[in-house]
C-alpha positions in Angstrom: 16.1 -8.0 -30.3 16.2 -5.5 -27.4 13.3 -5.6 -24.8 13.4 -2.2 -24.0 13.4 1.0 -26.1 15.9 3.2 -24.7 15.5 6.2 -27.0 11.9 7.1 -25.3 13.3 6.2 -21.8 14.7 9.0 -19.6 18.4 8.8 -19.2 20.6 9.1 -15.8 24.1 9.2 -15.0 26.1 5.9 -15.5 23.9 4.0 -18.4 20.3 3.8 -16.2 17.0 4.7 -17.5 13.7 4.5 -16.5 10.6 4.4 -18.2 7.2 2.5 -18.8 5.3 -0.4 -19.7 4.8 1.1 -23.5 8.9 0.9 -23.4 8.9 -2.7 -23.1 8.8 -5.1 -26.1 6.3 -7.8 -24.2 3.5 -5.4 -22.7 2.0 -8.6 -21.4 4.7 -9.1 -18.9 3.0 -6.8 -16.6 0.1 -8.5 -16.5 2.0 -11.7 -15.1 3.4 -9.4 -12.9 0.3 -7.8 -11.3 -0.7 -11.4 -11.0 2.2 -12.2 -8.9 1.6 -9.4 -7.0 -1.9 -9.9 -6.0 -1.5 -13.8 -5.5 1.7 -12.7 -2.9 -0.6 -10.5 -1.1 -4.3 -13.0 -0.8 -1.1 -15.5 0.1 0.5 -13.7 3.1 -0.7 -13.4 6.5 0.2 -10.0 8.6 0.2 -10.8 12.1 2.0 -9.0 15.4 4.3 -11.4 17.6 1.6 -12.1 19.8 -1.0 -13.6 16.8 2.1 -15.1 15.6 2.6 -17.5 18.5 -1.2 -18.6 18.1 -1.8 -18.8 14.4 1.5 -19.7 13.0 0.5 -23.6 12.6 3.9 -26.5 13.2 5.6 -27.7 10.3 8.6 -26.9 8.9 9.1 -23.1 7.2 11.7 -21.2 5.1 12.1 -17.9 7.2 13.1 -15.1 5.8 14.9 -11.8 6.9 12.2 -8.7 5.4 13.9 -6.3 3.5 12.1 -2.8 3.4 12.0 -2.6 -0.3 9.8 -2.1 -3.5 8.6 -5.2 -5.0 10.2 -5.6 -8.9 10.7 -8.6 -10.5 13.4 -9.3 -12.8 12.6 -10.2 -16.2 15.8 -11.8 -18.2 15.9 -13.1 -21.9 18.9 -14.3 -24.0 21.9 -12.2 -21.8 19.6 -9.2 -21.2 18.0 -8.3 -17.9 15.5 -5.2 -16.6 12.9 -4.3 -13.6 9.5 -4.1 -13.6 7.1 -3.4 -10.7 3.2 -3.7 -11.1 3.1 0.1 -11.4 4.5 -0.6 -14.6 7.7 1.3 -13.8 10.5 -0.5 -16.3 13.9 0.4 -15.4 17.2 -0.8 -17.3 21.4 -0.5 -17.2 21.4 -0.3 -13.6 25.0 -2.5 -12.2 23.2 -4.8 -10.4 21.0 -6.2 -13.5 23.9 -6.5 -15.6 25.3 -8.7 -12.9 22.0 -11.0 -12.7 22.2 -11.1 -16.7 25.9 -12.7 -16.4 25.2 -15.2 -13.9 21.9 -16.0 -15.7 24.1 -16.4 -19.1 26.9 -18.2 -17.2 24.2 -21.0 -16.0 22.7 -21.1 -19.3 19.7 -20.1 -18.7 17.2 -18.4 -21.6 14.4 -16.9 -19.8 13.3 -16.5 -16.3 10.9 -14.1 -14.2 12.4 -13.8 -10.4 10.5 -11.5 -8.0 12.5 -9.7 -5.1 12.5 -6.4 -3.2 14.5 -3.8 -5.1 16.3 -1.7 -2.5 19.6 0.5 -1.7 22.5 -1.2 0.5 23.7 2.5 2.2 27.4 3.0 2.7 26.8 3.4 6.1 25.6 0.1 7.0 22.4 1.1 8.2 19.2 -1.1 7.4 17.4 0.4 4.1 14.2 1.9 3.9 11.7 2.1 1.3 11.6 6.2 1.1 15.6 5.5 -0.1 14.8 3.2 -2.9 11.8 5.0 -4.1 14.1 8.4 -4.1 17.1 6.6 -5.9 15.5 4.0 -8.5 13.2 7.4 -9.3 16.0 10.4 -9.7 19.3 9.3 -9.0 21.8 11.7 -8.1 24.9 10.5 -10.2 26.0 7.0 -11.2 27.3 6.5 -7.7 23.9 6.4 -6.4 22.5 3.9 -9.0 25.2 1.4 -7.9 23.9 1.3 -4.5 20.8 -0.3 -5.9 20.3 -3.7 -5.1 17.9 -6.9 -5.5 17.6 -9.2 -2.9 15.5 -12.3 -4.4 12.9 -14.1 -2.4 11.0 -16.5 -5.4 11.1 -17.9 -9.4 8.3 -17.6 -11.2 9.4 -18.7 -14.5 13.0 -20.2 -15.4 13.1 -21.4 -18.6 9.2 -22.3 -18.7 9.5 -23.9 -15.4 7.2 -22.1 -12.5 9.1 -22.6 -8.8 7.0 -20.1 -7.1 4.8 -23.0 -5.0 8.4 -25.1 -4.6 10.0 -22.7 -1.8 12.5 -25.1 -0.8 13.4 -25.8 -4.8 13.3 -22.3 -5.6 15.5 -21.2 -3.1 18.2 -24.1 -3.9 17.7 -22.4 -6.9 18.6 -18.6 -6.2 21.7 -19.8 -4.2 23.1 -21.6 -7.1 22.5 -19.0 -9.6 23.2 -16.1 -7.0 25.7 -17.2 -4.5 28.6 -15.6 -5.9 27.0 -12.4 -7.2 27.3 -8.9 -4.9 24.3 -6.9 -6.1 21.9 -9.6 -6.6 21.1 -11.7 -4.0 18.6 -14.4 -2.4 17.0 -13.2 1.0 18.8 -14.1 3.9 16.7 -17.2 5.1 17.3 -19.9 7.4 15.2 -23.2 7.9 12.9 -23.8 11.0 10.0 -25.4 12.3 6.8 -23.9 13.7 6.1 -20.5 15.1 9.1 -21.0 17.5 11.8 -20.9 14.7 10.1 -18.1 13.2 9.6 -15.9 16.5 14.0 -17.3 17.3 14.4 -15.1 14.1 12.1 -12.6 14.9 14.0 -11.6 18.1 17.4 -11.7 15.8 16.9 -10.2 12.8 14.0 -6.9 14.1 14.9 -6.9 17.9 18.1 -7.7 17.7 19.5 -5.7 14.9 16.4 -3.2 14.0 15.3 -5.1 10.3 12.0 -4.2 9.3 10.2 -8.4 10.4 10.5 -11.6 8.9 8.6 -13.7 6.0 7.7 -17.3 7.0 7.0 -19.6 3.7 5.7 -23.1 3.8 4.1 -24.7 1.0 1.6 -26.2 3.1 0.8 -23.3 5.6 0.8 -20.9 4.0 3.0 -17.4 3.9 3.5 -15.0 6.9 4.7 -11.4 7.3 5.8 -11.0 11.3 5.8 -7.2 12.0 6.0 -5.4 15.2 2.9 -2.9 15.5 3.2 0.9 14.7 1.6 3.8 16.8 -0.2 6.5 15.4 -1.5 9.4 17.0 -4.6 10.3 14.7 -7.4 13.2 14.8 -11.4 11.9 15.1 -13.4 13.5 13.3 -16.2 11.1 12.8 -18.3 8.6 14.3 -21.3 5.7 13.7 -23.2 4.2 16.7 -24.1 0.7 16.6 -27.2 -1.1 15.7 -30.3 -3.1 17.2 -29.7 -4.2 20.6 -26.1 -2.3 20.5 -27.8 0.9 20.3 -26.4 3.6 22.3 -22.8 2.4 22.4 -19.9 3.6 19.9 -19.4 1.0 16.6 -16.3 3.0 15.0 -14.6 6.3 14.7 -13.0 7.7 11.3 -10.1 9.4 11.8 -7.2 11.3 10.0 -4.1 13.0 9.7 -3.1 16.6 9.7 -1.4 17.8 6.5 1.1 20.7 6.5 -1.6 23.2 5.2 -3.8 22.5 8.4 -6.2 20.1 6.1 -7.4 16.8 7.0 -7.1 13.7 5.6 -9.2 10.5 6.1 -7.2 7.5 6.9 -8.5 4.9 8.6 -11.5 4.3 11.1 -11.0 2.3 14.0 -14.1 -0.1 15.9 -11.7 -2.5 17.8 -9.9 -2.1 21.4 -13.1 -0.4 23.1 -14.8 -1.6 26.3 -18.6 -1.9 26.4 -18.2 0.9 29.2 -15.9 3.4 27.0 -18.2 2.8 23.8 -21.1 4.6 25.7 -19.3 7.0 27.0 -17.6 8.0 24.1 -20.6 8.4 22.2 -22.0 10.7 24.5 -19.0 12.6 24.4 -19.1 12.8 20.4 -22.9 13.7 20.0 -22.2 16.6 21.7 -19.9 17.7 19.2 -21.8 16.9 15.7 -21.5 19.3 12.8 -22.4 19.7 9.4 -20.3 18.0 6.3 -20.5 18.8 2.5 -18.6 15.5 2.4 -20.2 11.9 3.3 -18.2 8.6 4.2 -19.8 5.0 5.3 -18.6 2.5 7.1 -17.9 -1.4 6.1 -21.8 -1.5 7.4 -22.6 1.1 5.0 -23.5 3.4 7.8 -22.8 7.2 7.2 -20.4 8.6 10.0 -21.5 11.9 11.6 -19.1 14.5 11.7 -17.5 16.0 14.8 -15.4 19.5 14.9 -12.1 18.6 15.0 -10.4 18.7 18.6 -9.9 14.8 20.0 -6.7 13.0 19.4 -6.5 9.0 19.9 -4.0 6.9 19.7 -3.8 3.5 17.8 -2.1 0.7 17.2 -1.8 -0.9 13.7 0.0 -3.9 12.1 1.2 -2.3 8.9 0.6 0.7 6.4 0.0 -0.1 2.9 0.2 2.9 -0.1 -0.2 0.8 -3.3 -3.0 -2.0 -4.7 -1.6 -4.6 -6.1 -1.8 -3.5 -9.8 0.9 -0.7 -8.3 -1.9 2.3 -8.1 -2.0 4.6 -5.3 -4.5 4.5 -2.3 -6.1 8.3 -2.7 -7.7 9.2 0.6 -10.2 12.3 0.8 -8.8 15.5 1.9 -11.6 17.4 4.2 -11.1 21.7 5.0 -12.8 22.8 8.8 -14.6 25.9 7.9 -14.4 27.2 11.1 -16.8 30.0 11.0 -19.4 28.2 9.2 -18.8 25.4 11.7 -19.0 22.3 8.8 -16.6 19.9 6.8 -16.2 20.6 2.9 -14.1 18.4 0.9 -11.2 19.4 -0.9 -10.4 16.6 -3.2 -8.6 12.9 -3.2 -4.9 13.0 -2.7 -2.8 9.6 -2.1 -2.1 8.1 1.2 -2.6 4.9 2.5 -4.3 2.0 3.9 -4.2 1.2 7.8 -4.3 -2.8 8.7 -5.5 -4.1 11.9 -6.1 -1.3 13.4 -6.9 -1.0 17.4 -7.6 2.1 19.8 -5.1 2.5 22.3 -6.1 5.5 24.3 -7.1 9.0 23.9 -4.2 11.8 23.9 -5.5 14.1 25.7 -1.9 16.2 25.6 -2.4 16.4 22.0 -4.2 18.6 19.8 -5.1 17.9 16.8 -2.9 19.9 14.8 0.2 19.4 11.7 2.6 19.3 14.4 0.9 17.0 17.0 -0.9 14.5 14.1 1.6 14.9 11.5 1.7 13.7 8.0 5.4 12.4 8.4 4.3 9.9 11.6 3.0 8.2 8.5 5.7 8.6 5.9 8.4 7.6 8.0 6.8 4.1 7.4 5.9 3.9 4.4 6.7 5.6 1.0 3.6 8.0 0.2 3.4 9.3 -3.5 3.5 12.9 -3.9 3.7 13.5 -0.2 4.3 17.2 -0.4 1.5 18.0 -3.1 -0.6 21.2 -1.5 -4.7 19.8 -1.7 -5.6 22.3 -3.7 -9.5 21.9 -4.8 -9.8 20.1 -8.1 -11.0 22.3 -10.9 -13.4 19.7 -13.4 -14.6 20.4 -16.5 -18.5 20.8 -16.3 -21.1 17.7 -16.8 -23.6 17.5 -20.1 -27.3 16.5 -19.4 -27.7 14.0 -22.5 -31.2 12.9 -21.5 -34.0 14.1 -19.1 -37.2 12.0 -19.0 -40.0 11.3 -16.9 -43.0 8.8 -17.1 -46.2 7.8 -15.4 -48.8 5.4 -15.2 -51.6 4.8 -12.9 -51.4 1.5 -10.9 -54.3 0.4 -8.4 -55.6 4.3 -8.2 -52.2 5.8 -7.4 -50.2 8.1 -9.7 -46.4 6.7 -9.9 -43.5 8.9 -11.6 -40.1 7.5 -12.9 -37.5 9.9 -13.8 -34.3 9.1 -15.9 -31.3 11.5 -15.9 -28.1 10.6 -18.6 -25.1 12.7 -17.9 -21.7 13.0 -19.9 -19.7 13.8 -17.0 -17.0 14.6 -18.9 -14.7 14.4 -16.0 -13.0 10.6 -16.2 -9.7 12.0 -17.7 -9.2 14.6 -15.0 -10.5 12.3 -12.3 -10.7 8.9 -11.4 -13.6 9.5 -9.1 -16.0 10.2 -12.3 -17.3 7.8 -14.5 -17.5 8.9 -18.6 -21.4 9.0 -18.1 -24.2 8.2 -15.5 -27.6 7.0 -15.8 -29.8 8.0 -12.9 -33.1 6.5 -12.5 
């Protein structure tokens, strides 16, 4: 029996199609596969060469070159083999899976779920990049470009009813075996080494050295590590909270954005680490002097609502890695915010994906730099990491209007004092045209 159903697929040059979970015979396989995916990510540890050298405990690790790639596992049963990420993207016919199926086959093996980083080997040699995968494995070109897909493998989470994903040093035995004659399927480069000195040896080779993208360290007692060098970002403030009790007076965090190509800004991160005690005064003075009005409300981890600045300051930061999917494969959608200059306020435009900043730490302020699409650009961030619908124009969301189901209001009388409750149901009838809205809501 075929897993897939081809016939409601969309079809591309050279026998690949893509398609979605309601393609796929076993639906439940996704579910597996957004476990995977979450249980990688509460596994691994980002940390910049210096945190490295302090947190990265001794013992001995596999260490892995990183490939800049989606994450896909392959699922294979009885000689046939397909893609799946946790978006619930399937895709199928693609060379390189017809050349996991017939090692698979040749080894015997029935079933097996391996997860990897689907990517493109260019014919130019250069290191790949996310943005080409994403491009190819979505909209191919012809069937040259399909055969430039590749899979390098990095762990086994089922073969033949046998999990491997906790055994590193099995697993990878494993891939070579099954792998180690194949061209388009692959295990991750990955040499053997003890402590954080091994890992940082590699380090130097494989991102210094020759520009890869960092380095996965996998111990089965230690833990997993991602080793990235950090990213700068030039970013626009447009926010800020001041801190609390005997911190009063001094900055806590700015919120900051990005410029989009239509002059809007987007919320992206807020930053509350790098400051001196003598900048975090001054800076706040500096920002109270610029507070506006904002149709649109944010809080901080403290639940704190920022006050909005006009738009004009430009920092710099520093961050350990961009992130523009959850683990179930959704996209991070960020508020985009309009400057209504002549009425001298925020309004909010509507939700539009983007991403997630980690670690982030201020560096300085940019002082030659205004904020503005060419100085804080959108593609600073897209260069790094593969943002859906990057080009979409934040045009304000048009939603159908809400129902008022239910309006009451009680009182009673308690110790001489007259007390009101008021309940308000409302059929927003807004959750299919926006995932911000609930079906209904009950306000008491």
């Amino acid at each position: 029996m075929k897993l897939v159903n081809t016939d409601k697929m969309k079809a591309y040059p050279g026998g690949y199609f893509t398609g979605t979970v309601d393609d796929f015979v076993e639906q439940g396989v996704l579910r597996i596969i957004r476990m995977r995916r979450r249980q990688l990510g509460q596994m691994t540890m980002a940390l910049d060469v210096e945190t490295a050298k302090r947190r990265i405990p001794d013992g001995p690790y596999q260490i892995s070159r990183k490939i800049d790639g989606e994450f896909t596992v392959l699922i294979y049963r009885d000689g046939e083999a397909y893609i799946m990420n946790p978006g619930g993207t399937v895709r199928a016919g693609a060379p390189f899976m017809a050349e996991a199926a017939a090692a698979l086959q040749d080894a015997g093996v029935k079933s097996a779920l391996i997860g990897g980083e689907l990517y493109v080997r260019k014919k130019d040699g250069t290191r790949p990049r996310v943005h080409d995968v994403v491009r190819v494995a979505r909209n191919p070109a012809d069937a040259d470009e399909v055969g430039q897909l590749r899979m390098g493998f990095f762990n086994i989470y089922d073969l033949d009813g046998v999990d491997l994903s906790m055994d590193y040093d099995t697993a990878l035995a494993k891939m070579r075996g099954l792998f180690g004659k194949t061209n388009r399927v692959h295990p991750v480069e990955t040499v053997s080494g003890d402590g954080s000195a091994a890992v940082l040896k590699q380090f130097n080779k494989w991102v210094l050295e020759e520009g890869e993208e960092g380095v996965v360290a996998r111990s089965p007692t230690a833990g997993v590590y991602k080793i990235k060098p950090r990213h700068s970002l030039d970013l626009a403030v447009i926010g800020f909270t001041e801190s609390l009790d005997d911190r009063a007076g001094m900055l806590h965090d700015l919120l900051l954005a990005v410029v989009r190509p239509s002059g809007n800004f987007q919320l992206i991160s807020r930053v509350g680490g790098g400051f001196s005690d003598e900048q975090r005064g001054s800076i706040l003075k500096q920002l109270q002097q610029r507070v506006v009005e904002s149709d649109f409300r944010e809080v901080n981890s403290d639940r704190v609502a920022y006050q909005m600045v006009s738009p004009g300051l430009v920092i710099e930061i520093e961050c350990l890695d961009l992130i523009s999917r959850t683990s179930r494969g959704n996209t991070i959608d960020k508020m985009v915010l309009e400057w209504n200059e002549e009425g001298s306020r925020w309004e909010g435009v509507r939700r539009l994906p983007l991403c997630s900043v980690l670690s982030p730490q201020f560096i300085r302020f940019r002082d030659d730099k205004k904020a503005s699409p060419d100085d804080i650009r959108l593609s600073q961030i897209s260069d790094i990491v593969d943002i859906p619908d990057i080009n979409r124009v934040a045009e304000e969301e048009v939603l159908p209007n809400a129902k008022i189901l239910k309006r009451l209001v009680a009182t009673k009388t308690l110790k001489g004092g007259l007390m009101v409750r008021k309940i308000l149901a409302i059929q927003t009838n807004k959750q299919d045209a926006s995932k911000d809205h609930p079906a209904f809501v009950l306000h008491v």
